[in-house]
N, C-alpha and C positions, 0 to 999 in steps of 0.2 A: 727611223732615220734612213735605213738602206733604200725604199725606196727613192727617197727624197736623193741620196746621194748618186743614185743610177741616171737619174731624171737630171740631175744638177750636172753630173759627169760627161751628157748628149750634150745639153745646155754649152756645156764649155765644149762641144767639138763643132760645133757651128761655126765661132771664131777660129777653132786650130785649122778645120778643114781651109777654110774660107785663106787663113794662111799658107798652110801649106801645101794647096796648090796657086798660088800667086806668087811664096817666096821660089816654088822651083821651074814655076812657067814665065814670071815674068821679072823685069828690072826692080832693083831697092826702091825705084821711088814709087812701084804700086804698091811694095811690101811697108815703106812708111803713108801711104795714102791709106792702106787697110789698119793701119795702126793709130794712127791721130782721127781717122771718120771714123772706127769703132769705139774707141775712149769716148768721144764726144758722143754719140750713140748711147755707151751705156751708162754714160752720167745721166742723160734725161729719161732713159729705160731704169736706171736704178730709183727713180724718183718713181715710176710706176710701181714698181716692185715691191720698195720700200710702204708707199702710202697703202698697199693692198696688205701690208701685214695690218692694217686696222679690220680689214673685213677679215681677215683668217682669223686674230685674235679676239673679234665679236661675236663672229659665227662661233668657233671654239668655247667659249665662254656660253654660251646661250644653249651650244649641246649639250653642255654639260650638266647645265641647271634644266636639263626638262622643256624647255623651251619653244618646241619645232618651229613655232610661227613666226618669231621674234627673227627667229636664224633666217628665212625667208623674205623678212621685210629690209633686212639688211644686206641680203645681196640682192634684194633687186633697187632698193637706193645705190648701194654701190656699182650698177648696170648704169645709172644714168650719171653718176657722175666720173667715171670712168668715160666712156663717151665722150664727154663733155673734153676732160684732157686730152684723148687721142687725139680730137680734132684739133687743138692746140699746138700741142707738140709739133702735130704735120706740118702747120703754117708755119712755125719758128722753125722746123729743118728746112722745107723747102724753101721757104723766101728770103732765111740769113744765112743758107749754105757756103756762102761765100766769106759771108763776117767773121763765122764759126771757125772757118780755118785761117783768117788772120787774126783771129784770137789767139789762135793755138800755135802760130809761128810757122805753120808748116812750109817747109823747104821751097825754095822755088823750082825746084825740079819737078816735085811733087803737089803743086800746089792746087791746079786744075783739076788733076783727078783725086784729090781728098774731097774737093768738092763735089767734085759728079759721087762718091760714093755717099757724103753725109746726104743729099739731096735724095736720092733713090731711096737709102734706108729709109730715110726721113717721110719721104712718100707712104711709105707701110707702117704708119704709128697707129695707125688706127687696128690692123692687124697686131702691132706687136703689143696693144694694150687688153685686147679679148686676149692674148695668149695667157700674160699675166695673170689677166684678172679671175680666167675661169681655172689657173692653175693654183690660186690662191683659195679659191670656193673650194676646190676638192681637198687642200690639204686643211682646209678649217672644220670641213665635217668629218677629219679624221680619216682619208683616203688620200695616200699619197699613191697610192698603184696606178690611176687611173690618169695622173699626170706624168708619168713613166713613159706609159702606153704613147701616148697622144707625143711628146717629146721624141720619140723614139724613131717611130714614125717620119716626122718630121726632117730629123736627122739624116735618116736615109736620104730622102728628097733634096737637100740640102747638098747633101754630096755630089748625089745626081745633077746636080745643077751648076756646081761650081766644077767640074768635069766638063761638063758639056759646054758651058759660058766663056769660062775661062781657059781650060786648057785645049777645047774643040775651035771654037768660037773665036779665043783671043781678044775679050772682051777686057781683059784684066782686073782692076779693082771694081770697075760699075758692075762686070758680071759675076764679080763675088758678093755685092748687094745685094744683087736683083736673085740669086740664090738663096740667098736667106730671107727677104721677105716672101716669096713663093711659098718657102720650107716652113714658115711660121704660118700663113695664111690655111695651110695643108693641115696643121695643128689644131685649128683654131676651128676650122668643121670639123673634123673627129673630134675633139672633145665636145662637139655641141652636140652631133651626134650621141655621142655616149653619155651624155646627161641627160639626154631628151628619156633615153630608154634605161638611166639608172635607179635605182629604188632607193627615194631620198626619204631620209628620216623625217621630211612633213612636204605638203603640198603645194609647191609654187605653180602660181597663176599670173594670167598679164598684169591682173592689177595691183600684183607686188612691186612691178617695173615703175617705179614713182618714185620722187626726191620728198620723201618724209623728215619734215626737220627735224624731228627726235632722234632720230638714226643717223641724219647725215651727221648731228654737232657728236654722236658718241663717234662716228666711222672718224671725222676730221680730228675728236681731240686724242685719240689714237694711233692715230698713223700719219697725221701731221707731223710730229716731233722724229718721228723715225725719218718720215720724206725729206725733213729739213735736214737732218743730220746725215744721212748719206750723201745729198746732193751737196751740200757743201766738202762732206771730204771727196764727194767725187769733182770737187774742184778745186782742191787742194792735189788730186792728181793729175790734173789738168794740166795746172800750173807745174808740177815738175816735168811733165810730158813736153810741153813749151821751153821750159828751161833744155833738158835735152834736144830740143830739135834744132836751138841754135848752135849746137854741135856739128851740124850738118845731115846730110841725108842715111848715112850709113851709121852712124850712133843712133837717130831714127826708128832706123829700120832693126836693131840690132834692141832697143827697147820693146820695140812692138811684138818681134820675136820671144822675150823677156815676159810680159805680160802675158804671152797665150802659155808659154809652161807653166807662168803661177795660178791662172785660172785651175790647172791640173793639180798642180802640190797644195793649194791650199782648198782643196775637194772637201777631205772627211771635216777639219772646224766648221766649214761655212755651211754642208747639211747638217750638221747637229743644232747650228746658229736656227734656221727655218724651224727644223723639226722641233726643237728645244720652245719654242714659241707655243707653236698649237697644242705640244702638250701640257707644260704648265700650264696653259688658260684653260685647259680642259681639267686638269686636277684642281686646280682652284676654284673653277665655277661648282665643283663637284664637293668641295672644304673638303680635299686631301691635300694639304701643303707638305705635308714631310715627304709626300713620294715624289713633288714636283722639285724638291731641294735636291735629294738621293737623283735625279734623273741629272741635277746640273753637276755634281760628282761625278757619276759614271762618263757623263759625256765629255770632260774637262781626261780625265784616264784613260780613256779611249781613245782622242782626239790627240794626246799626250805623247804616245807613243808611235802613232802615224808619225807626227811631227817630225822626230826623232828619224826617221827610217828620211824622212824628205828632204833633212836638214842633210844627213850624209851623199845623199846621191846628188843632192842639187848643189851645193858647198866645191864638194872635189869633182863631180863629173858633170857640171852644168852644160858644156860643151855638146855631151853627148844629146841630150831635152832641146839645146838651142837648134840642136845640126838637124834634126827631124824638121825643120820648120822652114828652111833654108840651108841654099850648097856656096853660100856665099860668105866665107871663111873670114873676112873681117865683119861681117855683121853677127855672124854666130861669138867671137872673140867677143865684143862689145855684150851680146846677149850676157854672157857667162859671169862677165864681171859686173853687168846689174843684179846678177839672178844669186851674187855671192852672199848681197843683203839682203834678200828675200828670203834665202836660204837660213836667215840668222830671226828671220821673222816665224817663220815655218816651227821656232819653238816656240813663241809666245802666243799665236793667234788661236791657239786649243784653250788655252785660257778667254782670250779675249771675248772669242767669238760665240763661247757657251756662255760667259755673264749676258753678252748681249740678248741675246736666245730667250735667255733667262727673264731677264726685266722687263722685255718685251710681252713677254708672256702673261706677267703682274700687273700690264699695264701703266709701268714705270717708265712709259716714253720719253718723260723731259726728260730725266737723267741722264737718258742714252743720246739725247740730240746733245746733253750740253758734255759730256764725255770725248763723243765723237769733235764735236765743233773746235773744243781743247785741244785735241788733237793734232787735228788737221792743221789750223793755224796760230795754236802757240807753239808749236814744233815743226811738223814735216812740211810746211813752207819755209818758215824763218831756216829749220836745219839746210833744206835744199838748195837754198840761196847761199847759205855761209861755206857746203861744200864744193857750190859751184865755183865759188872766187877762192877758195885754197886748194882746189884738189886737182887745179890744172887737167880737168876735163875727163876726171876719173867718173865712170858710170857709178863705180862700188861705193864712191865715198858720199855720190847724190843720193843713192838708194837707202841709205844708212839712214836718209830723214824716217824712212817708212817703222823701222824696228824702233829707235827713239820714239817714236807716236805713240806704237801700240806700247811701252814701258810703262808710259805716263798712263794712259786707258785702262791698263791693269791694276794699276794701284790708285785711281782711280774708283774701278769696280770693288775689290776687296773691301777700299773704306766704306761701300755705299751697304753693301752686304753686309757687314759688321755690322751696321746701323740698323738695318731695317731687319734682321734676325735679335737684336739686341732690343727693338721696339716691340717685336713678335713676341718674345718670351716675357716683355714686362705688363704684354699684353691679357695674355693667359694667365699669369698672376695674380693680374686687378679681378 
């Protein structure tokens, strides 16, 4: 898990960097343009991410059982269908750049340059989808070091570029884009590099690079149900993100500030969530279930107690997480009192995010699409709509949808565990 969580940790300073030199170089409305173009950014990049837990969790399964070949034919099917998205994605940011952000309500102050930055990222999907895909290959053969590496990298560059773009340059939000697809493109040769000359536990060749339909319908009935269940609560975030932004430009931008510290606090759940994946599929493919259960324990106590340390600091000192991001004293204000519910989130997602991990792992993806989908919209849309119209414009009381979500998701997961430990042991029985 720690490398995963070092790798996920860069990951999340992409967007911090990317902010905070834009909230202290330039106006709220590039600080809300970098805020509404990256939401929408990582809603169609978490649909990459998401549908690649099918290749980690098939490769992982197929290492486990002996397999080499099998593991081979399945990432070079998922080379061509990956492809196939990137260039999709591209067309739907570049050509509805402009729909995308009156979807999303963004402010009129800000509204041209939300565009110019979805448009740019959106230009680099094809880039940001090898990132994913070959960071997903490395952690499904059980090597998360090598996605560290290649992220890290990366990171650097990224800084480099958003220094030079934006705070040299005075490019503002387009050249905190044009920084991060650079930074990712940079990723995405070193790793290719470093697979070309890694020693893989079996022999890929070009003519693994083919869309085999036996591999594509296991890759799709795998990580479909995950792709769907993200992608709609990442539009159930949307849609609060929109609700906020009819607050105006500085609750905006005072969100967007908000989201780059919870990429940070909610670090150690969300790598345990990835790592928690490839290993139970690798204990299972291997019939060790008891050690893949002890792994959702440990990681649920672990993640536990982080929680606890994040809830305190973020709770009563959010100000201080928001002020790093921005010197603009009512958007950091506004940050702190979203970051209050977050803060109240920061204890249940150590729970949440290791069941998810978890079932992912078993290959229990419906469950996790229809968990999450429960979620997202029998709750933290209905709640964020009902806070909106009594809370007289409070951030804390919209945010509040987010911890009611994950309540119901938990108990939830519990009943489904019960059930499927309760079917295991009647199992071994018979």
């Amino acid at each position: 898990m720690l490398p995963v969580l070092f790798a996920m940790f860069l990951q999340a300073m992409y967007g911090a960097v990317d902010l905070l030199v834009v909230g202290r170089s330039c106006e709220n409305a590039d600080v809300s343009a970098v805020s509404t173009g990256s939401q929408m950014i990582l809603t169609l990049t978490s649909l990459l991410v998401s549908f690649s837990m099918g290749i980690t969790v098939a490769v992982g399964e197929k290492i486990g059982q002996k397999k080499p070949d099998d593991a081979a034919q399945i990432i070079g099917t998922g080379l061509v269908i990956f492809a196939v998205l990137g260039i999709l994605f591209t067309l739907i940011s570049v050509v509805f750049a402009e729909s995308l952000a009156k979807v999303m309500q963004a402010p009129e102050e800000a509204f041209d340059v939300t565009v110019d930055y979805i448009r740019i990222c959106g230009s680099g999907f094809l880039v940001i989808t090898g990132y994913n895909l070959l960071g997903s290959i490395f952690r499904g053969l059980g090597d998360s070091k090598t996605p560290l590496i290649a992220v890290g990298i990366a990171c650097v560059c990224n800084i480099i570029g958003d220094l030079l773009f934006v705070a040299v340059f005075s490019m503002g939000a387009a050249g905190a884009a044009l920084a991060t697809v650079i930074a990712q493109l940079v990723s995405v040769i070193i790793s290719l590099l470093i697979i070309r000359r890694a020693k893989l536990p079996f022999a890929f060749r070009r003519s693994h690079i083919r869309l085999k339909k036996t591999v594509a319908v296991s890759i799709f009935r795998i990580g479909t149900p995950i792709a769907l269940q993200d992608f709609l609560v990442g539009i159930s975030f949307l849609v609060v993100l929109a609700i906020v932004n009819t607050l105006g430009v500085t609750a905006s931008a005072g969100v967007g500030v908000a989201e780059k510290v919870c990429a940070f606090i909610m670090l150690v759940p969300a790598a345990f969530m990835q790592s928690m994946s490839a290993f139970v599929a690798q204990n299972y493919g291997a019939g060790k279930p008891e050690r893949a259960n002890r792994a959702l324990k440990t990681g649920i106590a672990v993640s536990f107690v982080f929680g606890v340390m994040m809830f305190v600091l973020t709770f009563f000192r959010g100000d201080l997480l928001a002020g790093i991001f921005s010197n603009d004293s009512a958007a950091v204000l506004h940050a702190w009192d979203y970051l209050k519910a977050y803060a109240i989130d920061c204890l249940l997602t150590c729970f949440l995010f290791c069941f998810i991990g978890y079932f992912n792992g078993l290959q229990k993806t419906t469950f996790v699409m229809a968990q999450g989908i429960a979620g997202a919209f029998l709750v933290r849309i209905p709640v964020a709509f009902f806070m909106q119209h009594i809370g007289n414009g409070s951030l804390f009381l919209i945010g509040l949808a987010t911890p009611c979500s994950t309540v119901v998701q938990i108990m939830m997961c519990f009943i489904a565990y019960a059930h499927f430990t309760k079917n295991n042991q009647a199992h071994k029985e018979s």
